[in-house]
N, C-alpha and C positions, 0 to 999 in steps of 0.2 A: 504493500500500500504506500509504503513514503517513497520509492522509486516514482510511482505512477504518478503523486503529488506532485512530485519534484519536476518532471517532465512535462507534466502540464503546466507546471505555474511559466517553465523555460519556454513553453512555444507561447504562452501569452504574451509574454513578457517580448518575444522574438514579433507578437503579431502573427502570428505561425497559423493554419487552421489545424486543430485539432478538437475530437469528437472523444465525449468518456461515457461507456456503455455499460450499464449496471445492471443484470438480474432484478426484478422486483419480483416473480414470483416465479415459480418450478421449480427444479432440480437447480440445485449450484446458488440458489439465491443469496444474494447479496455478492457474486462473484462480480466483476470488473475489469475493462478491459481500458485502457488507451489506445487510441486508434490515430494517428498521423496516415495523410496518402500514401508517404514510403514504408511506415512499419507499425506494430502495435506493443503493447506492454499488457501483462497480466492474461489472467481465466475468464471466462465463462462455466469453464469445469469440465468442457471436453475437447479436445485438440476440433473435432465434427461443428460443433456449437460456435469454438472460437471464428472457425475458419469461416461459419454463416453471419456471425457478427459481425465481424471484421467487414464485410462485402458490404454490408448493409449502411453500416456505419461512415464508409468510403463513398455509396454512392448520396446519403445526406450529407455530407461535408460538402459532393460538387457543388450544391445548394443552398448550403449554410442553412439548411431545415434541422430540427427536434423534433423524434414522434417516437410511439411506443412500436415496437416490430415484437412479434407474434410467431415462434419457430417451433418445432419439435424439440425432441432433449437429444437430436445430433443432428440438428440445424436444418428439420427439414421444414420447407416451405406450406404452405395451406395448411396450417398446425398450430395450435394456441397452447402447449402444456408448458412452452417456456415464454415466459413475459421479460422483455429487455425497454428498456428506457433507455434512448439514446441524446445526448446532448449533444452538439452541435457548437463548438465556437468560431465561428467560422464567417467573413464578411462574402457576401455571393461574389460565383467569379465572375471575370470579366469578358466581355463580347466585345469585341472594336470589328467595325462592319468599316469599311473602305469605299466609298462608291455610291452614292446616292441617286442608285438605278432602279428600275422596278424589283429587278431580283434582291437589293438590297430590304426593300421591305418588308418580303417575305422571311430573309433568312431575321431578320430584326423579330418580326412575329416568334416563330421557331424558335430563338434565342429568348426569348421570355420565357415561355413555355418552358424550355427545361433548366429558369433558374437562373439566367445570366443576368448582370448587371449592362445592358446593351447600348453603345453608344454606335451613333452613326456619324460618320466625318467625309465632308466634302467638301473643297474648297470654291464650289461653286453655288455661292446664297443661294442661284433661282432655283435648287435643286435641294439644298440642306436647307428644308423647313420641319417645323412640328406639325404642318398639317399632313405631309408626304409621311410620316412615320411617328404616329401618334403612341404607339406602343414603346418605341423607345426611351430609354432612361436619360437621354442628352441627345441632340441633336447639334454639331459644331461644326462652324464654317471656319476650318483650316487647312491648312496644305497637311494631308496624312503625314509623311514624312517629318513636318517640323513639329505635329500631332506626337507621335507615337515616341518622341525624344522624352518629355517629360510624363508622357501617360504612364501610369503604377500598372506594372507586369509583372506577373509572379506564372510560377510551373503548370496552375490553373489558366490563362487567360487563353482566350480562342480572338487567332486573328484572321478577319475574313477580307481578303483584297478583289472587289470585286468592281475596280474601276476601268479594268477591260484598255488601258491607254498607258502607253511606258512614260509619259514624263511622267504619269502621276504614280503607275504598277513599280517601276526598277528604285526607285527614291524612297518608299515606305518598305517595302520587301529587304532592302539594303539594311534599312533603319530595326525592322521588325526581328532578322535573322542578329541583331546584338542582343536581343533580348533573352529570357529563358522563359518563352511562350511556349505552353506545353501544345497547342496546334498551330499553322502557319499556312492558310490555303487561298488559292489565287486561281482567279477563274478566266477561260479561255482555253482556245485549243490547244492539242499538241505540239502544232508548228508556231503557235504565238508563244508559247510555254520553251520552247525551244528559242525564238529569239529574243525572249526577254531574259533566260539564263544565261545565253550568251552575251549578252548585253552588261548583266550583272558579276559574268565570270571577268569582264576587262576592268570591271569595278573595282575588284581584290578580292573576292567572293571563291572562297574554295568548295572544292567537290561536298566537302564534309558539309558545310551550312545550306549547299542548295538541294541538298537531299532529305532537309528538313522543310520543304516546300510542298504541300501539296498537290498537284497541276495536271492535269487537268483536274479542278476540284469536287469532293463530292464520289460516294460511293456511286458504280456502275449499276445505277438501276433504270435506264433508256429513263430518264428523269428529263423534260421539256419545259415545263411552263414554271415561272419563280416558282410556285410551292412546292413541284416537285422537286426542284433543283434545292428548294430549302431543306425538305427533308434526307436529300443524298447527303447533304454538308453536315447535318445535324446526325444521321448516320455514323459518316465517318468520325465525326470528335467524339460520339458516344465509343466509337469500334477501337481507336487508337487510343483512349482514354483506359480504355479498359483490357486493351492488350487479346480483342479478337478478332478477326478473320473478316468479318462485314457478311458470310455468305449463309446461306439456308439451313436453320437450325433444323430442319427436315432431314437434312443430309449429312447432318455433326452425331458424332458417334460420343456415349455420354452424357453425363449430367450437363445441363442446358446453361447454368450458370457458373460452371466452373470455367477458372482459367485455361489456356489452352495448354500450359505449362504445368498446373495442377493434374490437366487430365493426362497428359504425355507420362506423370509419374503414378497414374494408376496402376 
């Protein structure tokens, strides 16, 4: 218990997010857990339990949500004999939307929906308004690039470049790849995605940071019209956040919510 204390008071104190997950009722009660994105501390009472906690607890952090979660006594789902109370300290992450296009609306929408703090930037007024993106948490007419120097980015932020034009694509992409954004996606074709890397490789831009780019953005689901293109992007940051595959849980072999690296060690 004074490890877990200790560790929490350091990620407050860091501003860190971290989630502490108590037993209130079943088997193991009054067990506890810490829960950081990279690691956790303490019981639940069964390595089964921990490892269902641990998930749950990970996926209300992306959120900065608190709620009671409801598991079996080795963590199975649809099952109330274990009651876990999860806290949450955690400020929501963040969305930075690029491009104040139609498709940027949509993905702005989608990015509430699962919890993001969403800002839209566009250096051109007649296009960055509150009435074009009423759902968003800011709406700011600046040059992305001189945008995203002082915007607060942490391993959660999701950055979406969806200005489709290199003065304004290589100058933010440039800026975004210093950051430790835990997604980085840029929309456009193959062959545009190709000369704007190229563009960015005469920059100083090495192998290693442009492979952190998403491009053509958005999981392959014949995805067309903004919403659908919302939900490929929302797709993928769910898929790469959580270290799966993006493809047809019909044809995944295994438990549905396991890692893919959990299940390789069955």
């Amino acid at each position: 218990m004074g490890e877990l204390l200790r560790r929490w008071r350091e990620a407050l104190e860091r501003e860190e997010p971290v989630a502490v997950a108590t037993v209130v009722d079943g088997p193991g009660r009054g067990g506890k857990l810490l829960v950081t994105p990279e690691e956790h501390v303490g019981t639940a009472g069964n390595p089964d339990l921990d490892r269902a906690v641990v998930e749950a607890a990970r996926g209300l952090l992306e959120g900065g949500r608190t709620e009671m979660v409801h598991l079996g006594p080795r963590g199975q789902r649809r099952m109330d004999d274990v009651s876990v109370f999860i806290q949450s300290f955690a400020p929501p992450p963040r969305m930075y939307v690029f491009g104040a296009i139609d498709f940027a609306s949509a993905v702005a929408r989608i990015g509430k929906f699962l919890g993001y703090r969403v800002t839209v930037c566009d250096a051109r007024p007649v296009f960055a308004t509150r009435e074009r993106f009423p759902t968003a948490d800011e709406v700011v007419v600046a040059w992305p690039d001189e945008f995203i120097k002082s915007a607060p980015v942490d391993r959660r932020t999701v950055i979406c470049v969806l200005t489709h034009d290199p003065k304004f694509d290589v100058p933010v992409l440039k800026e975004a790849l210093k950051t430790e954004a835990g997604y980085i996606g840029a929309m456009g074709s193959r062959r545009t995605h190709e000369k704007r890397t190229a563009r960015l490789r005469e920059e100083g831009v090495t192998e290693e940071e442009l492979a952190r780019i998403s491009s053509p953005i958005g999981l392959d689901i014949g995805a067309r019209t903004p919403e659908e293109t919302a939900v490929a992007i929302a797709a993928e940051i769910i898929a790469l956040r959580t270290g799966h595959p993006g493809g047809r849980l019909a044809e995944r072999q295994g438990p549905i919510h396991a890692r893919p690296a959990e299940e390789a060690r069955r």
